[in-house]
Each structure stands twice: as structure tokens, then as C-alpha cells.
N, C-alpha and C positions, 0 to 999 in steps of 0.2 A: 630496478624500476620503482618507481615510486607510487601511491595509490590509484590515481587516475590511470597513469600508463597502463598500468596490469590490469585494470574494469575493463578500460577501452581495446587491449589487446586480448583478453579471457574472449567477451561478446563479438570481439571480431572473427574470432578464430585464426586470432593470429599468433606468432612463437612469443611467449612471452616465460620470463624467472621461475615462476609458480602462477597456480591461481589464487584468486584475491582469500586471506583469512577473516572472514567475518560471520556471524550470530545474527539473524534475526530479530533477536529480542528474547523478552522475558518477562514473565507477570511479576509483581511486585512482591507477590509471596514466595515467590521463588528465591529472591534476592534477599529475604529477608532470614529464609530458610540455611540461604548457603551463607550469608553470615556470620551464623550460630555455629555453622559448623567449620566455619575456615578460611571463610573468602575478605580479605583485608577491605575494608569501607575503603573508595577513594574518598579524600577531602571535602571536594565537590558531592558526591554522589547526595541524594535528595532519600530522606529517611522518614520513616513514620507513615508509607504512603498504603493506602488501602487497597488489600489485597490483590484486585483486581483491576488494578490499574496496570495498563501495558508500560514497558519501558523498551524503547527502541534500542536495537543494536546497530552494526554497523551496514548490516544488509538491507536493513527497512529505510527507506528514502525520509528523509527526516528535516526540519526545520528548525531553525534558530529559537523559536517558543515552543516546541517539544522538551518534553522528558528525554534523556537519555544515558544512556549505560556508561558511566567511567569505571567505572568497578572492575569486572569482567575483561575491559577490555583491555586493562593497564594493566594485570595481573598476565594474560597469557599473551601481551605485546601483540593483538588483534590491528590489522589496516586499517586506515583512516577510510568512513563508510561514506554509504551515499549520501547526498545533501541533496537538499530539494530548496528553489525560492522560493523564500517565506513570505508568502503573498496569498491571499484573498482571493479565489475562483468563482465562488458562489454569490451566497446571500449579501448581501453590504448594503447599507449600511445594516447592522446585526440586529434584529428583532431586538426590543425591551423586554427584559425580562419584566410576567408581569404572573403574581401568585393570584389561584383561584379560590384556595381552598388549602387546610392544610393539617394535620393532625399530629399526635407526638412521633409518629414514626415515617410519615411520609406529607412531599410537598407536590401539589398539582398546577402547574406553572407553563409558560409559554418558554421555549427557550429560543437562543438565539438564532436559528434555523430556521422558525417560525411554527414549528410542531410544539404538540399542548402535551406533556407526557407528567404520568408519576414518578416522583424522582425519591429515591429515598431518603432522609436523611443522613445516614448513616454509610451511604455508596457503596453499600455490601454488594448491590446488581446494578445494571445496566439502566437507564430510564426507560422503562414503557410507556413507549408514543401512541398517544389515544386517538390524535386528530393529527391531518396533515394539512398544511398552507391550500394547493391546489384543488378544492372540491367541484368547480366549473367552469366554465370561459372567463366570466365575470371575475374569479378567485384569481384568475392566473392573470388578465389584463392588470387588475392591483398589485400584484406582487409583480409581475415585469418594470411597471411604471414606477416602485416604488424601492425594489429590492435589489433586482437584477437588470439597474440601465446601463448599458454600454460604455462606460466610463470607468478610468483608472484610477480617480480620486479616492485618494484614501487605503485603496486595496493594497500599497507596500506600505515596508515599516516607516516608520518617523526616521529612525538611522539607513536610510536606504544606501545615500553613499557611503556610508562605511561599508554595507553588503558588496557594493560595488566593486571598494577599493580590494578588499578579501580575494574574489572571484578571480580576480586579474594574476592574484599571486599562486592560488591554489594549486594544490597539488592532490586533490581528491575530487571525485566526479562529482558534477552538479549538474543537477534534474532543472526541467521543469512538469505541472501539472499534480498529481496527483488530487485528494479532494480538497474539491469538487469536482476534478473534473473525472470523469466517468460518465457513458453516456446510460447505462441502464440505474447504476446509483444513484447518479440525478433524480432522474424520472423517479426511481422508488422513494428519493427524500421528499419530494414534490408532493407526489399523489398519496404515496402509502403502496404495499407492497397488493394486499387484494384489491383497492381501486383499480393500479395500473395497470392487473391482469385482465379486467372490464374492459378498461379503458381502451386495449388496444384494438378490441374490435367493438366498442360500443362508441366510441370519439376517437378515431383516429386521428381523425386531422388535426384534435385539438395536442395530441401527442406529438403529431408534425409540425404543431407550431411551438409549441415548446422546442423542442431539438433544435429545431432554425436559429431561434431566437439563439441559444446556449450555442452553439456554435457561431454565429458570429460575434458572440460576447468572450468566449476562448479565443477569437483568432483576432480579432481587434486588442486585446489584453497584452494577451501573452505576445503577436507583436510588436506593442510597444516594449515589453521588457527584453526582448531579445534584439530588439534596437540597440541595447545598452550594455547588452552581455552576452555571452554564445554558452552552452550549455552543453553538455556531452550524453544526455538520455531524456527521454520522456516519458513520462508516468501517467497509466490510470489506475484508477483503484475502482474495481467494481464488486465486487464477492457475489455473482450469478451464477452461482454452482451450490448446491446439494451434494450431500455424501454418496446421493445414485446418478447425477449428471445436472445439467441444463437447468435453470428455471425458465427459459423459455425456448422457444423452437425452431427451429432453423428458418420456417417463413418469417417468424415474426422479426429473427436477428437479422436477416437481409432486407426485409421491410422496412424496418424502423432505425436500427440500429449500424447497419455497414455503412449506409451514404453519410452517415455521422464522422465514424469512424476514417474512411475515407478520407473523408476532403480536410479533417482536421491534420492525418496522417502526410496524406499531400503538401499541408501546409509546415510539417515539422521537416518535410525530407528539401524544401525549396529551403529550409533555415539551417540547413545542413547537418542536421539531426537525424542518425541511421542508427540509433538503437533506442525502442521504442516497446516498454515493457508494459504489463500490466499483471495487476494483483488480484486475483479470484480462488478463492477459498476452496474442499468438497472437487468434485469428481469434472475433470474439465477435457475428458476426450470425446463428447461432443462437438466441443467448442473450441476445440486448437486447428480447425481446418477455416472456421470463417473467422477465427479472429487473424487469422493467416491471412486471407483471403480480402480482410477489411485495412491491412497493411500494421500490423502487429506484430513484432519481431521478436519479443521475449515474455512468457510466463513467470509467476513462480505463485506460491510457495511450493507447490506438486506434495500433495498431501497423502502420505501413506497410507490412511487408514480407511480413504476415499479413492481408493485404487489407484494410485497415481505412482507409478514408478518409472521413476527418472531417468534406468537404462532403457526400458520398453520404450519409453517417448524418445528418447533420441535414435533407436531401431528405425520406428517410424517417421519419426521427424528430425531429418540430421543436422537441419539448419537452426532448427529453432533455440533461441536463448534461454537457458534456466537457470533458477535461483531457489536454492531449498533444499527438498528433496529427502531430507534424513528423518529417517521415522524415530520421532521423539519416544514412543515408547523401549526401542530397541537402547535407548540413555539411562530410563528406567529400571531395565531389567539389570543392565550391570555390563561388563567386561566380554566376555561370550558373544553377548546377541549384539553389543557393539562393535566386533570385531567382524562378526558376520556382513552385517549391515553397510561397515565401511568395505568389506571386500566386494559385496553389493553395487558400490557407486563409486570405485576407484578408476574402474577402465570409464565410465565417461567423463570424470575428471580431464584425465588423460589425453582427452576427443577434442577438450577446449569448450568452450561457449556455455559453460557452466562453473556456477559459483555454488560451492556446496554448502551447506548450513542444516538448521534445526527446518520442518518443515512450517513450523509455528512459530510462535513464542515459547518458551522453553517452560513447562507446564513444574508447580512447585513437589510434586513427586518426582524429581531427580534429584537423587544425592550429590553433594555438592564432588564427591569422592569418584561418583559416576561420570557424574559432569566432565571431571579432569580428567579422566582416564579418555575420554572420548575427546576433550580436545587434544591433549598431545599425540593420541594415535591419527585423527588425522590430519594435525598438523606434518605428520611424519609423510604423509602423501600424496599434499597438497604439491 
């Protein structure tokens, strides 16, 4: 079986060779770390990059202007991973970058999203976003009119038919969606994370028109691409999850956020699209009953240290599709607790409709010596 074959027969629960061998990903320190100690640079591979930057692997749905993993993946002969179209969801045309203010070690700047955040110059952390786009009706009429009109202009690449021509040949799964499209990520890039929590009982309707709005700017979109190509999965990426559960509440998800889910979900199953994943970070058994429920077919990453364990969720939920699941500290600790861990998650292997991997990106306190030992062993059980 070839990549695609064995994704689409793993999530189906169908007999398939094995299931698919792919990584997550990995922080950049990590790669830089396993370097030093053994890991052969691919050619390609992109060097010198700041520590914190992610580098995708074969199981994080990925894009043509992504970073991604050669290294790793040439070295233990890993499956060709997901792909996603490389295409524009959200903001378009992209905010100007425009500098407020600035000092030797940090720049205060608009970025392309339209949020105002401290950016370091040095990218040791993350930018902290001080202001966000949406602060009123008036804020969000601008930015519709201006940011997010209903049109496809410009939002694929310049080589689009070359994407095209690829797709036709492939032999590895190809997405579409991820961000922007998420329907509570959205909202949070929009508003800001404590506005939207106001928001949804202090303006709702101005939340329901937002949603409107972004769902038929998803399904007028992503129609016309799938006019042009069929796809084998569909992607959100939300991270609505905390280490103790939910950031919001079962009213306000069936309020605000299922008839989203819904109808967008409806529109991927009429385009013959039946595996339908989504990415949320932190403690997600709350929320595996309505994102079921809003027509949601696969989780992942099922993060262990936010109580997520991957044989419990498939007890509970047999049909549901995962991706992840392996407690990266158990990589850390060595041989032992690796061995444990993969005896852990071997029988749902076994059950189908999951792809095993790192629950994260693979954090730079794994020895590179650990690393191996835990891929070979469970490559042995895949």
C-alpha cells in the first residue's frame, strides 16, 4: 500500500499492511540537539533556525510554504505525510506590516492578521498580541469589507497548476482547511481570547454574524478548489482545550459553534469527504461528544499529560479517529518507560482508526539515542 492507501484505510477501519509510520513534528531545538549527537542533516533540511520554531512532520497536515522535516524522516524511512492546499482561509489581502514603536530588543508592530503584538527581535518567544482586529460592529464591518470578501482572488499560489498537476499523481493524502479555518480559532484571532468570552453573552449576534459571514466565505472558497481537485481529509485546527478541559461550555458550543460546524461538515460530506479531523491541544473529553455530535470524525494530538489516553478514548469512543497519543515524556525518560508506553497503545493500534506518534512536537529534552530506540520499537508494531 502506498501512503494515501494506508491513511485512508487506517481512518476507515479498514484491513490495511500496517498503519501509517509518521512524527508529528519537532521544535527546532530538538533537531538541532539530535544533530550534535547523530542524526545525519538531510541536504535540504533548513539550518540555523530559532529554537522555537516548529518543524512539521509527517502527521501534522502541512503546506507547500511550511517548514518541514527531511532529516528524520529519510533517516528512519517514515511515510509520505499529510498535505494540506496551500491556500489562504482567512485574512487576504494580508495586513501591512506597519512598526509602532521599537527598542533594542523588541518591535511593536501590526502583523499580517491584523493584530498589534510585541514581537521580539530575537524570536526567542512567541509575539504577544496586545490588540485584536475586531473591537465592535463598526471594526468587524471594515475588516469584512476589506479583509475577508468572499472571493478567491489571490488566495492560491502563483504555481497553482503545477499543485494541480502533483495532486492528480499523488500518492499521499491531501487536506483541505486547516488555518484559518477553525470556527472557535477564528473568533479568538478576531476578537482576542478575553473579549470573545464577553462577547458571547454581551454581543452575540455580533458573533453570529461573524460565523455567517466565515462560513460562507469556507464554502464558496473551498468549493471552488474542490471544483478542481478532490481531497481525501479535512482539517480544523482549534486548540479549545486547557490542561483541566473545555474553554467553553457545552451551551455556548451548541450555540455558537455546532451549526457552524454543521453545515460546513455537510458541505465536505456532499464533496465526498468522510474523514474530517480536527487539532486541539490540553484535555478534550468534554468535547469529543459535540464535536461528534457537530459531525467531526477525527481528533488528535490526545495529549498525555492533559489526561488523554488513547486506549480509554477508543473504550469510549470506538469509532472515533486518532492521531498522536504517545506521552513524549515516556521518549525522555529512556527505554523502560518506552517500552511501557508503547505496550500502552499497541492493542489500539491493532483496532485500526489510529495513527500513533509523538503527542506534540517532540520537545529538545529527548536524546537523540531515545529518540531511536523508540522509533524502531514501534516501528516493530506498527
Amino acid at each position: 500500500m502506498n501512503a494515501r492507501e494506508r491513511f485512508l484505510a487506517c481512518l476507515r477501519f479498514q484491513p490495511m499492511d500496517r498503519a501509517p509510520n509518521w512524527e508529528m513534528g519537532y521544535w527546532a531545538g530538538t533537531l538541532e540537539r539530535w544533530y550534535a549527537e547523530g542524526l545525519p542533516p538531510h541536504p535540504q533540511a533548513a539550518r540555523g533556525l530559532v529554537p522555537g520554531a516548529g518543524i512539521k512532520g509527517e502527521g501534522f497536515p502541512w503546506r507547500r510554504s511550511e517548514l518541514k522535516d527531511p532529516s528524520v524522516s529519510a533517516y528512519f524511512g517514515l511515510d509520505k505525510g499529510l498535505e494540506k492546499i496551500d491556500g489562504e482561509w482567512g485574512i487576504w489581502p494580508p495586513f501591512p506590516k506597519e512598526v509602532f514603536w521599537e527598542d533594542d530588543e523588541n518591535v511593536k508592530q501590526r502583523m499580517a492578521d491584523g493584530t498589534i503584538a510585541l514581537v521580539r527581535k530575537d524570536s526567542t518567544t512567541l509575539p504577544h498580541v496586545l490588540e485584536w482586529p475586531v473591537t465592535d460592529r463598526a471594526s468587524w464591518d471594515k475588516l469584512k469589507d476589506e479583509h475577508l470578501r468572499i472571493d478567491i482572488a489571490g488566495r492560491l499560489p502563483d504555481d497553482w497548476d503545477q499543485h494541480l498537476a502533483l495532486y492528480r499523481e499523488r500518492d499521499w493524502p491531501l487536506g483541505i482547511g486547516g488555518p484559518f479555518l477553525g470556527v472557535f480559532s477564528s473568533l479568538r484571532t478576531l476578537f482576542g481570547f478575553e473579549r470573545l468570552m464577553y462577547a458571547f453573552f454581551d454581543e452575540p449576534q455580533l458573533v453570529h454574524d461573524v460565523l455567517d459571514h466565515l462560513t460562507e466565505l469556507w464554502i464558496t472558497i473551498f468549493g471552488q478548489v474542490l471544483d478542481q481537485t478532490d481531497v481525501d481529509y479535512a482539517y480544523y485546527w482549534e486548540d479549545m482545550s486547557y490542561k483541566s478541559g473545555s474553554m467553553v461550555s457545552p451551551r455556548i458550543f451548541r450555540e455558537f459553534l455546532t451549526p457552524v460546524y454543521q453545515r460546513i461538515n455537510a458541505f465536505f460530506r456532499q464533496r465526498g469527504i468522510d474523514i474530517i479531523l480536527l487539532d486541539t491541544d490540553g484535555s478534550v473529553w468534554d468535547l469529543i461528544p459535540l464535536f461528534q455530535e457537530a459531525g467531526v470524525t477525527g481528533l488528535y494530538p490526545f495529549e498525555v499529560r492533559a489526561g488523554m489516553d488513547v486506549a480509554a478514548v477508543r473504550a469510549r469512543y470506538p469509532r472515533l479517529q486518532m492521531m498522536g497519543g504517545i506521552d513524549k515524556n515516556a521518549i525522555v525518560a529512556g527505554p523502560a518507560a518506552i517500552d511501557q508506553e508503547l505496550a500502552r497503545i499497541a492493542p489500539v493500534i491493532r483496532s485500526g482508526g489510529y495513527i500513533p506518534g509523538c503527542d506534540h512536537y517532540v520537545p529538545p529534552d529527548v536524546p537523540w539515542e531515545h529518540f531511536c530506540y523508540y522509533r524502531q520499537q514501534l516501528a516493530s508494531i506498527l
